[in-house]
N, C-alpha and C positions, 0 to 999 in steps of 0.2 A: 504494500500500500504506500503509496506518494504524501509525503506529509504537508500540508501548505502551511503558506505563512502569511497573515499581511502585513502589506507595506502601506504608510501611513507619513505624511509629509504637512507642515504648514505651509509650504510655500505653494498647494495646490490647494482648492478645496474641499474643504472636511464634507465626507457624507453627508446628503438630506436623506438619507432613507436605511434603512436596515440592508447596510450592503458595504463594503471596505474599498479604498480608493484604488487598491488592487491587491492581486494574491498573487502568491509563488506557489509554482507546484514542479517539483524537477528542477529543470531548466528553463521552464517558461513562465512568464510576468504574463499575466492575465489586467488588463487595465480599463477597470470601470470608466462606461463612459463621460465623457468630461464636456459640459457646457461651458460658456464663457461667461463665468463667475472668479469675481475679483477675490482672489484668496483671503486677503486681508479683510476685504467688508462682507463678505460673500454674498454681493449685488449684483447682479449684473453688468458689464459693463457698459457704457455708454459709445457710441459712433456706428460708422457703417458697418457692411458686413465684413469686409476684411478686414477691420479691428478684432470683430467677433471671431473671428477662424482662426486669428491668431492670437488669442485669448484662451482656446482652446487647444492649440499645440501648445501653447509656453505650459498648461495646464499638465499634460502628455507629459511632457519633456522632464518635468519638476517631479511625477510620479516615477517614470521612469529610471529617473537619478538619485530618487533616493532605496532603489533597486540596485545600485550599481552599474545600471544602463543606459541606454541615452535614447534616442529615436532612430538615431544608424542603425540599429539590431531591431528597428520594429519590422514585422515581416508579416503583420495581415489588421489593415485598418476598416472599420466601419464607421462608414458615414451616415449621420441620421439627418436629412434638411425638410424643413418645413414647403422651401418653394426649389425644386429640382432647375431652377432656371438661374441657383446660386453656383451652380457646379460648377462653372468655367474660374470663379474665387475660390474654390476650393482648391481646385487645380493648380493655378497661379501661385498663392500664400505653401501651397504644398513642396511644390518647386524650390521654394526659401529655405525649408524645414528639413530634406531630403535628399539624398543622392543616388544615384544608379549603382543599384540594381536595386527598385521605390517597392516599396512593400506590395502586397496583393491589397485587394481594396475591394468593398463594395459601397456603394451609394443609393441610400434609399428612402424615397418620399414618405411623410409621415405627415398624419393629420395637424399633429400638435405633438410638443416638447416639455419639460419641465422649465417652469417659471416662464413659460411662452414664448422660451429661446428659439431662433430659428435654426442653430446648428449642435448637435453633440456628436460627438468620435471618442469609438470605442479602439483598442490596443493588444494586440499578440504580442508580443517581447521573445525574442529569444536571448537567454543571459548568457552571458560569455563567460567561458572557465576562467 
C-alpha cells in the first residue's frame, strides 16, 4: 500500500472545503485544483483574465515547491473555464509558465466555478529523486 502525505503551503491558498492543497503518493504530487485567490486575503483577485490565469499558476507553482517540485515536472494539467473562448489566454500565460516537452492537458467548459471564478487548474506532478 502507497502511503500519502499532504502538502500544505501559505504562500498558496489554504482549502475552502474538506480537501488538502495537494497529496503525495509515490512519486507523484497530486494538486488540488487552484483558482485565482490571493493567498494572503484569500479574495479573489482583481483584473482581467490573464491576471486570473496567472494567479493561478503562481498558485500551482507555490504548491508544487513546497513538494520539492516546480511546474517543469508537471506532466498532466486540467483546465476548468467558465467561457471556453478564454482558451487562447490560457495558452498564451501557459507559454510563460512552461517549456517543451508542456504537460498533457485537458480543457473543459463548466457551468460555474467556486466563488464564481472563471478559471481553476488542477496538477499531476511527477517528483524527482
Amino acid at each position: 500500500m502507497t502511503s500519502r502525505q499532504a502538502i500544505s503551503t501559505s504562500q498558496a491558498p489554504d482549502a475552502i472545503g474538506a480537501y488538502s492543497q495537494a497529496v503525495v503518493a509515490g512519486n507523484t504530487l497530486y494538486i488540488s485544483g487552484q483558482i485565482p485567490l490571493d493567498p494572503e486575503t484569500m479574495e479573489v483577485v482583481g483584473g482581467d483574465m490573464e491576471t486570473q490565469i496567472r494567479r493561478v499558476f503562481d498558485n500551482l507553482s507555490a504548491v508544487a515547491d513546497a513538494a520539492g517540485a516546480s511546474l517543469a515536472d508537471a506532466v498532466k494539467l486540467t483546465v476548468f473555464l467558465t467561457d471556453l473562448t478564454d482558451f487562447p489566454t490560457v495558452n498564451q500565460v501557459m507559454a510563460e509558465y512552461f517549456d517543451e516537452p508542456y504537460p498533457a492537458r485537458a480543457a473543459i467548459g463548466v457551468a460555474a466555478l467556486p466563488k464564481g471564478v472563471p478559471v481553476e487548474v488542477e496538477a499531476i506532478v511527477y517528483l524527482p529523486a
